[in-house]
N, C-alpha and C positions, 0 to 999 in steps of 0.2 A: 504494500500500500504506500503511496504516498505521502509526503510529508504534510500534518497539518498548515494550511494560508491562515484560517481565519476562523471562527467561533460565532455566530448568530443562533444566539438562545441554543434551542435542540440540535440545531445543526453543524456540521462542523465541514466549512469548503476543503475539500481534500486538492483539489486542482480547477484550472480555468479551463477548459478544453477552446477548441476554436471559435472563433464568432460569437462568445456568451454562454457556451454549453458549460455546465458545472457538475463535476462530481461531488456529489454530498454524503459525509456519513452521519446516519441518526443516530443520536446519542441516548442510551441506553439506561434507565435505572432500574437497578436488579436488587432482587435478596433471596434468600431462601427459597420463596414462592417460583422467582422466573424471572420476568424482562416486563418493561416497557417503553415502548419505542414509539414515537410522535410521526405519521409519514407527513402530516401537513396542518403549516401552522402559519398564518397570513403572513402576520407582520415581522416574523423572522424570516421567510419567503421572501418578502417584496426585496429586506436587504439584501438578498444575495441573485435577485433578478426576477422575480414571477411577477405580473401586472395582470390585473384584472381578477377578476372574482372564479369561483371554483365551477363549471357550470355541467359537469360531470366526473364522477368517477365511477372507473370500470375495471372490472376483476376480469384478467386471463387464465384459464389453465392450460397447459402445453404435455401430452402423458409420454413424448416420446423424446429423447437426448436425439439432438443433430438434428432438428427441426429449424426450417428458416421460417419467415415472418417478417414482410417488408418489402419494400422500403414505401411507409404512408405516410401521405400529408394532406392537409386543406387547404386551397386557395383561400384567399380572403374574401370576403371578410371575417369569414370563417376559423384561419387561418387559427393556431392556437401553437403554447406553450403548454408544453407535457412534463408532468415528473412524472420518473418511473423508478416501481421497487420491486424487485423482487423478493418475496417473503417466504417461497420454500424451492429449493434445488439453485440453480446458478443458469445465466446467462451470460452472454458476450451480446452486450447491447452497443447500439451503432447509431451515429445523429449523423447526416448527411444536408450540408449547409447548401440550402439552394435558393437563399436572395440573389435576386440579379443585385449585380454591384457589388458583393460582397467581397472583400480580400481574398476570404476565404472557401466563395464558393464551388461547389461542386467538389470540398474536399472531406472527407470524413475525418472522425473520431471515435476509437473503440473501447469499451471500458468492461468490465466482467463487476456483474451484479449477482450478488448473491444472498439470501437469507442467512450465514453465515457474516457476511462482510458488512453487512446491515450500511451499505451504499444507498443513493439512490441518486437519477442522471436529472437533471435539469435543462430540459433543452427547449431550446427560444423557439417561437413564431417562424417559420419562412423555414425550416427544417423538416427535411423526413426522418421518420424513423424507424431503425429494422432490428431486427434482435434474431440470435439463433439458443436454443437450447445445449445447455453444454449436460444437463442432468435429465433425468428421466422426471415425470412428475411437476414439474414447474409451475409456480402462481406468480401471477406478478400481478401488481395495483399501479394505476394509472390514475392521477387528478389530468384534468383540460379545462383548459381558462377561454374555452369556446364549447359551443355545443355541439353535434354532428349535423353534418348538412350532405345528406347522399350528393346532390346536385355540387359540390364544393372539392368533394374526397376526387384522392387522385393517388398514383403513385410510380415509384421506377422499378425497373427488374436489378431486387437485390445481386442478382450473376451478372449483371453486367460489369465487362473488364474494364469499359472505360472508368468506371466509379474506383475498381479496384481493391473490393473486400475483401481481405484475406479470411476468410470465415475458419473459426480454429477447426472444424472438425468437418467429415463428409458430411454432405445433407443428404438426412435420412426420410423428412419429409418437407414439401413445399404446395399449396395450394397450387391449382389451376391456375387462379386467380390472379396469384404471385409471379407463374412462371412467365403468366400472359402480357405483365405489363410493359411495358416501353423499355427500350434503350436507352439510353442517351444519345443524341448526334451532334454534328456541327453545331444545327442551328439552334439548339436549345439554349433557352433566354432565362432559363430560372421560372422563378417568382416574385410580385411584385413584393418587397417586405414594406 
């Protein structure tokens, strides 16, 4: 892990990643009984980058290691900022920065979440984002500071070389869905951030 940056309340910035993405560890208070771990808390949130109010959250489960998943986003005004955690097995989670204009667009960042590591990814507006299962069994929790708009959803094919995932382990599954979506080419312009 990481060297601690910074401390807001529960949370603790373990790194900056590109374009505003942030690795967070929740901070944990234990005793005899177990744990308690805070995944979202505003106003310790807003300092370390989330705006806007919570306007869903949504539980995944994942039963197979080496499952892909990604790469989604919403156009705007839809457009949203994701934390994500993982609360039981491990992931290798992925933000893929696609503001047009961006320094750092069309570049990734990969970070491995896990209910052990008690992480969670902070990734801004105008990013997708794809995760593969590194454990069998996987749950993750999702806040979105937007709410879903089918007509808005979009997304890229995580296997595309142009993006250049090095995904740690074979994919063992991936949706139709998934496999169906777009390239990247030349003329791709991003999103409007």
């Amino acid at each position: 892990m990481e060297e601690l940056v910074s401390v807001a309340g529960r949370f603790e910035l373990i790194s900056e990643a590109l374009g505003g993405a942030k690795l967070l560890r929740r901070k944990k208070i234990a005793d005899d009984r177990g744990f308690l771990s805070r995944l979202f808390e505003p106003d310790d949130l807003e300092e370390l980058g989330w705006s806007g109010p919570v306007a869903q959250i949504n539980e995944t489960g994942t039963t197979t290691k080496g499952t892909l998943r990604g790469f989604h986003f919403q156009h705007p005004p839809f457009a949203e900022t994701k934390l994500v955690a993982c609360t039981a097995g491990a992931i290798y989670d992925v933000a893929l920065d696609l503001r047009r204009g961006s320094p750092t667009f069309l570049q990734h960042f990969g970070v491995e979440l896990s209910a052990e590591n008690g992480c969670s990814f902070l990734i801004p507006a105008g990013f997708a984002h794809g995760f593969q299962t590194l454990t069998d069994d996987v749950r993750m929790i999702y806040a979105h500071s937007a709410p879903y708009s089918a007509q808005s959803e979009d997304g890229l094919n995580c296997l595309d070389p142009t993006i250049g995932v090095t995904w740690p382990l074979p994919v063992s599954v991936i949706s139709e869905r998934d496999k169906a979506r777009p390239m990247v080419d030349r003329g791709y312009q991003g999103v409007a951030a």
